[in-house]
C-alpha positions as CSV (number, residue, x, y, z in Angstrom):
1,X,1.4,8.3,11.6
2,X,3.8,11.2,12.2
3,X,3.5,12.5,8.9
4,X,-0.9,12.8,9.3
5,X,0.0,14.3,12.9
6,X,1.8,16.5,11.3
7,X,0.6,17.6,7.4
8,X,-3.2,16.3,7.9
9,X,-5.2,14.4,5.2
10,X,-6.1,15.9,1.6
11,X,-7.5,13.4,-0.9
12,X,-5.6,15.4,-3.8
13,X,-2.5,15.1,-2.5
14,X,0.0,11.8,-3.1
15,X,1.9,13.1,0.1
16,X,0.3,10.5,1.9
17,X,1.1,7.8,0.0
18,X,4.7,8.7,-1.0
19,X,5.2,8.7,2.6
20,X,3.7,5.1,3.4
21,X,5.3,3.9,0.2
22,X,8.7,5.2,1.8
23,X,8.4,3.2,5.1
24,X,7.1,0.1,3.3
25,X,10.5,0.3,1.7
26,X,12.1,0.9,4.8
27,X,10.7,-2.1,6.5
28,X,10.9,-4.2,3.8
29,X,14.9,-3.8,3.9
30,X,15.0,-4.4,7.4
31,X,12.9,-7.5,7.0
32,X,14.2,-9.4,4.2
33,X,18.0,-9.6,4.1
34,X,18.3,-10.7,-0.2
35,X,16.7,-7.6,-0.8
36,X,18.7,-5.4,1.5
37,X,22.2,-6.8,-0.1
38,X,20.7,-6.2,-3.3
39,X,20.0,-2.8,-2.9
40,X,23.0,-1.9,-1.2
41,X,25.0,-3.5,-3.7
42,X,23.3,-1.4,-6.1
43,X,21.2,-4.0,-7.9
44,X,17.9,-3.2,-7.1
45,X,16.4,0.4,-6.7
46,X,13.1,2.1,-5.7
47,X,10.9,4.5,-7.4
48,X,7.5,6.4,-6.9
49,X,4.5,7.2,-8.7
50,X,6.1,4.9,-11.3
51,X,4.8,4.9,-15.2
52,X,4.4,1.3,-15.8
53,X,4.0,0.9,-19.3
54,X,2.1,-2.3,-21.1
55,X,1.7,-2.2,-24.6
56,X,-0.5,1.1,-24.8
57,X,-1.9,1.4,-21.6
58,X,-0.1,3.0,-18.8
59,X,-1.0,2.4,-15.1
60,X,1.0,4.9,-12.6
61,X,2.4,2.5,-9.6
62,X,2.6,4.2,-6.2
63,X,5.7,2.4,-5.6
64,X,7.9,-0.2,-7.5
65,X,11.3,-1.8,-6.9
66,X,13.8,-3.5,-9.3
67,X,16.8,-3.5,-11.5
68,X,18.4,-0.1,-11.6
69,X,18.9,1.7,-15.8
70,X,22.4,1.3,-15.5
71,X,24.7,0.2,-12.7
72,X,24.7,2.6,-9.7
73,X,27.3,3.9,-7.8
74,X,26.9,2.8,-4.0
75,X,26.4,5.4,-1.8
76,X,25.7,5.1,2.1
77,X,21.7,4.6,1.6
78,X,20.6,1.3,2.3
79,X,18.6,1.9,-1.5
80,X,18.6,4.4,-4.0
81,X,15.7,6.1,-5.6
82,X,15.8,5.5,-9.6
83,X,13.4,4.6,-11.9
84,X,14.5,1.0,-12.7
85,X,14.8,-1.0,-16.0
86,X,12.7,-3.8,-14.6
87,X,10.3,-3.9,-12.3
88,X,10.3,-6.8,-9.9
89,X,7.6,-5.5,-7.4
90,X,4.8,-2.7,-7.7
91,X,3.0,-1.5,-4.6
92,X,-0.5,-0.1,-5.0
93,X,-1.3,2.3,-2.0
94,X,-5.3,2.8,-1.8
95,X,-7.2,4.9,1.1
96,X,-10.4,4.3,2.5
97,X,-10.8,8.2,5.1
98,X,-14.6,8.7,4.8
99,X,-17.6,7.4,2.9
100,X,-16.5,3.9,3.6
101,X,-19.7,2.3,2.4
102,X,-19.0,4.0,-1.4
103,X,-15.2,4.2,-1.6
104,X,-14.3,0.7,-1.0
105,X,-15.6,0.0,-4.2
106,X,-14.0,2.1,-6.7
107,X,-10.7,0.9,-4.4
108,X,-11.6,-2.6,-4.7
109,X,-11.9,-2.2,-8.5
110,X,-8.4,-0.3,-8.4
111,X,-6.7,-2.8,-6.8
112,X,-8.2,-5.3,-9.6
113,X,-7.2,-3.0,-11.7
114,X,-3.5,-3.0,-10.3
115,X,-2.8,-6.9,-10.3
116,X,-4.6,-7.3,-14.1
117,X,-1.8,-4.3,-15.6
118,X,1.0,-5.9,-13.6
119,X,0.2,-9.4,-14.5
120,X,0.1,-7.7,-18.3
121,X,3.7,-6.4,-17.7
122,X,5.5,-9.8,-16.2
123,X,3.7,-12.8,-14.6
124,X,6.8,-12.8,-12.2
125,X,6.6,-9.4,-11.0
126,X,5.2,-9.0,-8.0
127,X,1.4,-7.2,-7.2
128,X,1.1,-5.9,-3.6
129,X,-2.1,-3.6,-2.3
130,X,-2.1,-1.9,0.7
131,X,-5.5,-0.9,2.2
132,X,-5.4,2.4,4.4
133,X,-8.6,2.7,6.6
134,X,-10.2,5.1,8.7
135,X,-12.1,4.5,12.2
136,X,-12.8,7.8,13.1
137,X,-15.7,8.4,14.1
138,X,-16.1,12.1,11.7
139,X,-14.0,13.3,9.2
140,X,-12.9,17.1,8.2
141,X,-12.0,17.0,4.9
142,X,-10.8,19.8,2.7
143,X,-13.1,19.1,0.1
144,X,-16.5,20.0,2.5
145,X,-17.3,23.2,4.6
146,X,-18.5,20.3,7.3
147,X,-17.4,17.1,9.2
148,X,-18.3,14.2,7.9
149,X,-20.1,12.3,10.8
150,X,-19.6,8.5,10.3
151,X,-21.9,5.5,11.7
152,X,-23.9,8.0,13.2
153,X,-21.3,9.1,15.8
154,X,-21.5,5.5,16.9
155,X,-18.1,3.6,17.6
156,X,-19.9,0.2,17.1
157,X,-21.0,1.2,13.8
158,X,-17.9,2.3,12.5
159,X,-16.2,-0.8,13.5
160,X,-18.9,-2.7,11.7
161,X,-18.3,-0.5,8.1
162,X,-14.3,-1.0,8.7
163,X,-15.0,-4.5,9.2
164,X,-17.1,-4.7,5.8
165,X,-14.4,-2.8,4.3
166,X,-11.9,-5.3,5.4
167,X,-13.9,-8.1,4.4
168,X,-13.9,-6.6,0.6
169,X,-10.0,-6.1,0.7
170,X,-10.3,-9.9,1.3
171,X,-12.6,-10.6,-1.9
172,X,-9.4,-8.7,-4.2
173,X,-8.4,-11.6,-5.6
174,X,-5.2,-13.1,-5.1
175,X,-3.3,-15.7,-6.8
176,X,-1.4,-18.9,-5.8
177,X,1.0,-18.5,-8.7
178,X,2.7,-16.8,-11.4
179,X,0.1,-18.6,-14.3
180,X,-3.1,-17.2,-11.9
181,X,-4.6,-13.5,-11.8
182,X,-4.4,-11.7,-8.7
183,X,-2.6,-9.5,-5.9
184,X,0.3,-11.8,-4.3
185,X,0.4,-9.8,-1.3
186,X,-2.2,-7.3,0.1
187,X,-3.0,-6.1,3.5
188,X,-5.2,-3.8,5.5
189,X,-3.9,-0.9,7.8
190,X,-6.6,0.9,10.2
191,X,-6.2,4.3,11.3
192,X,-8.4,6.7,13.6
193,X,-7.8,10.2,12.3
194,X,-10.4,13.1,12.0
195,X,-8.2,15.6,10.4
196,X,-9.4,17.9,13.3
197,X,-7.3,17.1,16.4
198,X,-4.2,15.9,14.6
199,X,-1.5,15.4,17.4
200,X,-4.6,12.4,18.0
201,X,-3.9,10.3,15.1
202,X,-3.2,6.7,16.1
203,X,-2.3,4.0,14.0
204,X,-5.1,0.9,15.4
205,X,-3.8,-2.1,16.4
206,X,-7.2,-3.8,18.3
207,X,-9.9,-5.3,16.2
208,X,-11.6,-5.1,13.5
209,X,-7.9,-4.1,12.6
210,X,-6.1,-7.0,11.1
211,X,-4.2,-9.3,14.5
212,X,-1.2,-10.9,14.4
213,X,-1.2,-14.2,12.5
214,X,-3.9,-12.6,9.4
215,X,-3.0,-12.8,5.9
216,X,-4.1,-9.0,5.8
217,X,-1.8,-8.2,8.9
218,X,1.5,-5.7,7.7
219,X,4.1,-8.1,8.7
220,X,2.5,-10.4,7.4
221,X,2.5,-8.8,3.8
222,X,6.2,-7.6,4.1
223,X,7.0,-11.5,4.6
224,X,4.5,-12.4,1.6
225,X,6.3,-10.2,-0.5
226,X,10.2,-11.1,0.7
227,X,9.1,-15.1,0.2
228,X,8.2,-14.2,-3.3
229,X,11.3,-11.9,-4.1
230,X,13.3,-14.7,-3.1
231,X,11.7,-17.5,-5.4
232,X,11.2,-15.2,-8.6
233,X,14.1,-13.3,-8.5
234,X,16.9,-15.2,-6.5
């Protein structure tokens, strides 16, 4: 959130996402000891906006992670950022800040998208999608002269577009294992920012955001993913 109280939103810039990407990798580190020895021994490293290539098509990850080129020198960062050889896990980062009702789709079809390429590059690597959406109840954004007014200026109607929206992230299909199609790890993070009053920007914890103990919850997709890293690459 600091880095939207500070910079603001602009759908044409991949600010946003190199900075979520960033803490995911942070937090996955701190959450799944395998991975941090790995990366501080120099065996796995992190990239963004990643190239990854499969057979002629070409899908640009927001974030992957996996073996480095060539063997890095260690340095004090817990991970170094290098495109590796391999990729062992690519992140898809999608945002949902204002016309809820008509982005989620061309997200959802993203994200669809995402898991069917990765699945194309390695059945073991592993397809995350991270859902970033917005409760506010307008939105400035660069691209308009005006705020965008959602759910009428209503808070109850907002809640119940974030919910729908949520309830689509849940319909991205996921699979159960390496010989299925689908995301293996996805969740849903719920933000109220109107790009006006920055310093107000709040990360949401309270429903419709996903609680504690929900598939879609953040901790519970950094655990999804460190699981996985451990049986397909350990």
């Amino acid at each position: 959130m600091e880095h939207l109280r500070r910079e603001g939103y602009h759908p044409r810039s991949n600010k946003h996402s190199d900075t979520l990407a960033q803490c995911i990798v942070t937090d996955l580190l701190a959450l799944c000891p395998p991975l941090r020895r790995r990366a501080r021994d120099g065996e796995i490293v992190y990239d963004l906006n990643f190239d990854l290539h499969v057979r002629t098509a070409t899908w640009n990850v927001d974030l992957v992670l996996g073996r480095p080129a060539v063997s890095v020198a260690l340095t004090d960062q817990d991970i170094l950022r290098a495109p590796p050889s391999t990729t062992e896990i690519a992140i898809e980062i999608k945002s949902v800040m204002t016309e809820h009702r008509k982005a989620v789709k061309n997200r959802k079809r993203d994200l669809e998208a995402h898991h069917e390429h990765v699945r194309g590059y390695s059945p073991r690597t592993i397809s995350g999608g991270v859902f970033v959406l917005n409760q506010a109840l307008q939105f400035a954004s660069p691209l308009r002269s005006e705020p965008i007014v959602h759910g009428g200026g209503k808070r109850d109607r907002v809640q119940a577009v974030v919910s729908h929206c949520i309830s689509e992230m849940r319909n991205v299909e996921e699979r159960a294992d390496v010989s299925r199609t689908g995301l293996d790890a996805k969740c849903v993070i719920v933000v109220d920012m109107d790009n006006i009053n920055l310093p107000a920007a709040a990360y949401q914890t309270r429903p419709p955001a996903p609680q504690v103990g929900d598939p879609l919850h953040y901790d519970a997709f950094l655990q999804k993913i460190c699981s996985l890293y451990q049986e397909r690459f350990l």
